[in-house]
C-alpha positions in Angstrom: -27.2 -23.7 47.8 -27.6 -19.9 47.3 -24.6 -19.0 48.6 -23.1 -21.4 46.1 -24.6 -20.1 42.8 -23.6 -16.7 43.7 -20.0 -17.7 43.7 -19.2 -18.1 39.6 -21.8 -15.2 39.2 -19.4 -12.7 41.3 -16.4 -14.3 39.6 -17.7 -14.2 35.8 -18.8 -10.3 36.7 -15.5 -9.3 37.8 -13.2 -11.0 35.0 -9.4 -10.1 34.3 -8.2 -9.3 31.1 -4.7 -9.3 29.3 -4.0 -7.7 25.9 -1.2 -8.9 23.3 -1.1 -7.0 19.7 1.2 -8.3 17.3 1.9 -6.4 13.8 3.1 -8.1 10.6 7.1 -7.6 10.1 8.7 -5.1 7.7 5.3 -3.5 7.2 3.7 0.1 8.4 2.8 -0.1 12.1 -0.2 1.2 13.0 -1.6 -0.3 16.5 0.4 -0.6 19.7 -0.4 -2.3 22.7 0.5 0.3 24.7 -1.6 3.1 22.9 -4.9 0.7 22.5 -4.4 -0.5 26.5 -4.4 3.7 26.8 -7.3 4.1 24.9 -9.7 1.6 26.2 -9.0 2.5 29.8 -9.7 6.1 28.9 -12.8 4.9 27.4 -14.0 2.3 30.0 -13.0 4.6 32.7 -11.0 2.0 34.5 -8.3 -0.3 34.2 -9.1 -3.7 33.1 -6.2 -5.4 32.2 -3.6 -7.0 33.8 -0.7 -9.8 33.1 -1.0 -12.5 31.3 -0.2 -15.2 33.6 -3.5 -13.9 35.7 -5.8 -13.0 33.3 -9.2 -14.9 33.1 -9.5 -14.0 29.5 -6.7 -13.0 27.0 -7.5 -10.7 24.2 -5.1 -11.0 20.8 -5.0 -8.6 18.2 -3.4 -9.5 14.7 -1.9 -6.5 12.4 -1.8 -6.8 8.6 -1.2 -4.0 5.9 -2.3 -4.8 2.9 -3.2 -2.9 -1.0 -2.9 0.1 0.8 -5.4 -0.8 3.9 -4.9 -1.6 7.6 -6.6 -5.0 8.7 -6.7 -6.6 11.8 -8.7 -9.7 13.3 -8.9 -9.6 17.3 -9.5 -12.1 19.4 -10.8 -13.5 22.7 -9.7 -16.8 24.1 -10.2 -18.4 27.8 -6.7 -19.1 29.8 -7.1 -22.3 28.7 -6.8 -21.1 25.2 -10.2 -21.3 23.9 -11.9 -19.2 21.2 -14.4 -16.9 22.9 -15.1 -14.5 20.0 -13.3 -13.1 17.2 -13.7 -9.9 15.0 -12.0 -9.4 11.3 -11.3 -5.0 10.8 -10.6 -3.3 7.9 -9.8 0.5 7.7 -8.5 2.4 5.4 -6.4 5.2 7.8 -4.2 4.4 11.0 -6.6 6.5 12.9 -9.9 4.2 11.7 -8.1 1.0 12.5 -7.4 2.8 16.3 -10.9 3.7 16.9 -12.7 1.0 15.5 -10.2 -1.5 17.1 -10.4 0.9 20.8 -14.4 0.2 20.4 -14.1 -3.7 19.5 -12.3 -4.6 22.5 -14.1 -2.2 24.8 -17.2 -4.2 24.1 -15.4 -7.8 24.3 -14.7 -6.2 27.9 -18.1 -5.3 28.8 -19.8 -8.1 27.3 -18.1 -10.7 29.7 -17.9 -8.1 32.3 -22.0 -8.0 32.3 -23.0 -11.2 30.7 -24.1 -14.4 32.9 -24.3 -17.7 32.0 -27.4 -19.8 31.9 -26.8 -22.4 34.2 -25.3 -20.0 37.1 -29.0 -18.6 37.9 -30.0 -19.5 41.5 -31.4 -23.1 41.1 -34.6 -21.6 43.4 -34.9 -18.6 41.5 -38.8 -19.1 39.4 -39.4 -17.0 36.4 -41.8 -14.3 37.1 -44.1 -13.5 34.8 -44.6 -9.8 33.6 -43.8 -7.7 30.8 -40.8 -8.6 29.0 -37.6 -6.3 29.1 -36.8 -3.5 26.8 -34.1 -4.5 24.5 -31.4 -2.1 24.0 -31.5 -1.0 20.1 -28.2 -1.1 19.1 -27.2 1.5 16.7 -26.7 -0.3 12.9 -22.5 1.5 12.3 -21.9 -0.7 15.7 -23.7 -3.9 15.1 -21.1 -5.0 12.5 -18.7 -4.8 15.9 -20.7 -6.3 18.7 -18.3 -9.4 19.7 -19.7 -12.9 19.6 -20.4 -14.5 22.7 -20.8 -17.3 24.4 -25.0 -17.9 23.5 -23.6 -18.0 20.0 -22.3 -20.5 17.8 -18.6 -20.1 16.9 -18.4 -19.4 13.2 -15.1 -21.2 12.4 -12.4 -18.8 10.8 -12.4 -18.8 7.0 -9.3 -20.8 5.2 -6.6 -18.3 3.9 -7.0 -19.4 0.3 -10.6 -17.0 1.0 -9.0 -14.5 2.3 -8.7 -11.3 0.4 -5.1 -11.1 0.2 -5.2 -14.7 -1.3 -7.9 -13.7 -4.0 -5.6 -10.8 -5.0 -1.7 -12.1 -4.8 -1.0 -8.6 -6.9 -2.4 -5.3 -7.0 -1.8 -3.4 -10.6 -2.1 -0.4 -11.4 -2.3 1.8 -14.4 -1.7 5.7 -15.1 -0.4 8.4 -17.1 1.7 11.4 -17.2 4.3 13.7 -18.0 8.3 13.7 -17.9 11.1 16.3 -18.8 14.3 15.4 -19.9 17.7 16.3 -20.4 20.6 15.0 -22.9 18.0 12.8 -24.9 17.3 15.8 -27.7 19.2 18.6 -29.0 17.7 21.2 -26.1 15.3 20.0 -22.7 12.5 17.6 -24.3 9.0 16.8 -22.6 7.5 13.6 -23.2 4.0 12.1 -22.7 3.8 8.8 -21.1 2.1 5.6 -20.1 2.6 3.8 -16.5 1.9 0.1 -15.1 2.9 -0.9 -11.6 2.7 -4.4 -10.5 2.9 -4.7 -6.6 2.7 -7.4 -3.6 0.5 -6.9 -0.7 2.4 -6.6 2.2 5.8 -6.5 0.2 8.2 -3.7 -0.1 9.4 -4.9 -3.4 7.7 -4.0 -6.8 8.4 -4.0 -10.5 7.5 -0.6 -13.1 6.9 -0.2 -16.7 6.6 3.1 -18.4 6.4 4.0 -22.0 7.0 7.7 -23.2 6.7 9.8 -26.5 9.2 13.1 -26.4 7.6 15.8 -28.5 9.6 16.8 -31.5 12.4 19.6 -31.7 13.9 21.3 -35.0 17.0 22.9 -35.3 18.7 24.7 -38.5 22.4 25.2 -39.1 23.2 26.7 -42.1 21.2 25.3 -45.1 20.6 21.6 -43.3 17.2 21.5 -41.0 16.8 18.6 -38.5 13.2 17.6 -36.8 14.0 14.9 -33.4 11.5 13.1 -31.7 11.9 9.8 -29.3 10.3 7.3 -27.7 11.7 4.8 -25.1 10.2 2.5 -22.6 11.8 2.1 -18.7 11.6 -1.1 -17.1 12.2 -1.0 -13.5 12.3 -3.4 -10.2 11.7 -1.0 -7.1 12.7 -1.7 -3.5 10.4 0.6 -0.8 13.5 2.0 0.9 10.5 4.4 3.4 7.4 2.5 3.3 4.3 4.2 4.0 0.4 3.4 3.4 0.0 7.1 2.2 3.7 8.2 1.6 6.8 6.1 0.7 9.8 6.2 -1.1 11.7 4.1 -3.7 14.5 3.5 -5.2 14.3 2.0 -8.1 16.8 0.1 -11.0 16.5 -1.4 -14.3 16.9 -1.0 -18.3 16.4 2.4 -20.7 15.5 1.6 -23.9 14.1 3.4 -26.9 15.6 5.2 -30.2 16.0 8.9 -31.3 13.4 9.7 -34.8 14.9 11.9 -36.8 13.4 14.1 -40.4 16.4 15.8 -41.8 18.2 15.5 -45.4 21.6 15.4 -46.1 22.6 14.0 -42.2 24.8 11.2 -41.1 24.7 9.0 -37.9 28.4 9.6 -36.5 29.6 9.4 -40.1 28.0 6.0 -41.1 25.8 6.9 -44.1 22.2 6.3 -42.8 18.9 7.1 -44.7 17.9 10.3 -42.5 14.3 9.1 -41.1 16.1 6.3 -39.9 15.9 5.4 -35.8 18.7 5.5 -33.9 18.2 3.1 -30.9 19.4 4.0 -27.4 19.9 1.4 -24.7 21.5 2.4 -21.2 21.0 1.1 -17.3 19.0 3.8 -15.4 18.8 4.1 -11.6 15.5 6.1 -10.4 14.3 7.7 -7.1 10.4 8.0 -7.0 8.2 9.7 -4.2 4.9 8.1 -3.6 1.7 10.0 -2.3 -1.7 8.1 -2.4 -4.3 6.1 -0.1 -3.5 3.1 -2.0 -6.1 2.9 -4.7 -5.1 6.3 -5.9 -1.4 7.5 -5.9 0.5 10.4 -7.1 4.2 9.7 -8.4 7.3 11.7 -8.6 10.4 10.1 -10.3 14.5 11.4 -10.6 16.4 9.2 -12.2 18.8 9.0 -15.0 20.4 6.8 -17.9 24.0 6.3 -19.0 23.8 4.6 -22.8 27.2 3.5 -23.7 26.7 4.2 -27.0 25.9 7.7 -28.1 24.1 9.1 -31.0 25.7 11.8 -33.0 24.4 13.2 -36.2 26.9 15.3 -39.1 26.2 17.2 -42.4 28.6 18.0 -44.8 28.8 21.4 -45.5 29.2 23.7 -49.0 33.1 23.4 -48.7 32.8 19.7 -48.0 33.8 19.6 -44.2 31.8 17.4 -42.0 30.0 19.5 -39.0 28.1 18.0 -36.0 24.4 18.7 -35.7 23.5 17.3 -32.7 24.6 14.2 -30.2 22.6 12.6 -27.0 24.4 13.2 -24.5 26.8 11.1 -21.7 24.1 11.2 -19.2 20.1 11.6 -19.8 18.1 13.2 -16.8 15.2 13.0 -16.6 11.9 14.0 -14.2 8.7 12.9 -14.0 4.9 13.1 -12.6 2.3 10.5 -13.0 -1.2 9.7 -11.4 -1.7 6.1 -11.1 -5.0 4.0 -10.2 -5.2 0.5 -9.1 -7.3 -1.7 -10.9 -6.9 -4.9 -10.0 
């Protein structure tokens, strides 16, 4: 009978592993199987793992990136497929999601490598009586990643409609800043301006709006003075061409729109007899090119882009000896650059 209780004991001590780590399609890669197998061997000292086809227990690992945070959920099943234990990770660096996944399955491994069932002890094994064992403390940063085991109940995995990428479909986020343009006023103009960005986890696609003030310029010509200001708004659909949880790159596409202010006297809009504080509106396609930096909550944002209005806006004077002179026109082509800081708040 001994020799028969020490059989599943010897077995469930010296248990094979296999690893399989998946990562979610089109989005930043962070864990590899190969790197985590390397880092838990280096950390066990050993090498636990082996195929699939022979492994005793099978441990799966999930990927996810999400508002701008790494997330996994790793899990333990039996060959016969069932759930053993299960851990949910959230990190907000590559490197975090590497070490704190390395440690989770290090522990699923040396939990079922030292753990015994219940009903393998030795039926003729009595308890002795004496004083009772010293339990390891377990430090409180690495109790939130002790694996469940068999002695506990199996908490079953929440719905997706709890998840937190189902609580938060979009993230959006709100900023401000500065731009500098070209061809919009008589010489370069700088502008003031206003930023939302309205984003998909998980999705490379996201849509920008952007509202802008360009600070006035005067300019004289003979006895006629002109004062020009602008504002315009940009509304953009962006497609992340380099994704990246702390750097990517867009390119972006979408509609200009917004209207030259003028103050002058005795000026005509491309010889149509205007009042001369009138607006003169401006509507063009516009193709940009943004640089993101951030951690996902907080980014930094760098945009090149430019507008082509079909329509320009020309402004004349007549002079003293009634000819008609030009004052100033918006150009073919309206660059412009821009830097914004940007913080998501939803």
């Amino acid at each position: 009978m001994l020799g028969l209780a020490l059989v599943p004991r010897a077995a469930w001590a010296d248990a094979s592993f296999a690893l399989s780590w998946r990562s979610e399609v089109g989005a930043p890669v962070c864990v590899t199987e190969a790197a985590l197998r390397d880092a838990v061997e280096k950390k066990l000292r050993r090498k636990p793992f082996t195929d699939r086809d022979r492994a005793d227990i099978v441990i799966e690992g999930d990927e996810v990136f999400t508002a701008g945070r790494f997330r996994a959920r790793v899990t333990q099943r039996e060959r016969s497929g069932a759930v053993l234990g299960s851990r949910e990770l959230d990190a907000s660096s590559c490197a975090s999601l590497i070490r704190t996944t390395t440690i989770v399955v290090a522990l699923f491994i040396e939990s079922e490598s030292a753990g015994e069932p219940e009903e393998d002890r030795p039926p003729s094994e009595e308890p002795v009586e004496g004083p009772a064992p010293e339990v390891e403390r377990v430090p409180p940063e690495n109790r939130a990643l002790a694996p469940e085991t068999r002695s506990r109940p199996l908490r079953p995995r929440p719905p997706a409609s709890t998840s937190e990428a189902s609580r938060r479909p979009f993230d959006l986020s709100l900023g401000f800043g500065g731009a500098a343009a070209v061809g919009l006023l008589p010489s370069p103009s700088a502008s003031v301006r206003v930023v939302a960005r309205l984003s998909r986890p998980g999705s490379r696609f996201s849509f920008e709006w952007s509202g802008g003030y360009s600070l006035p310029q005067t300019i004289r010509d003979e006895l006629v003075r002109g004062t020009f200001s602008a504002v315009d708004q940009q509304l953009r659909a962006c497609l992340a061409v380099v994704p990246g949880s702390k750097l990517s790159l867009d390119a972006c596409g979408g509609l200009f729109w917004g209207a030259i202010v003028p103050s002058t006297t005795g000026v005509d809009a491309a010889g149509i007899k205007e009042r001369s504080d009138a607006w003169r509106p401006l509507v063009a396609p516009t193709a940009t090119v943004a640089l993101r930096l951030g951690d996902g909550t907080r980014s930094v944002r760098f945009d090149l882009g430019l507008a082509a209005p079909p329509v320009r806006r020309a402004f004349h004077y007549a002079t003293t000896d009634g000819e008609v002179e030009r004052l100033y026109t918006t150009g073919q082509v309206i660059v412009f650059v821009g830097l914004s800081g940007l913080i998501t708040i939803l």
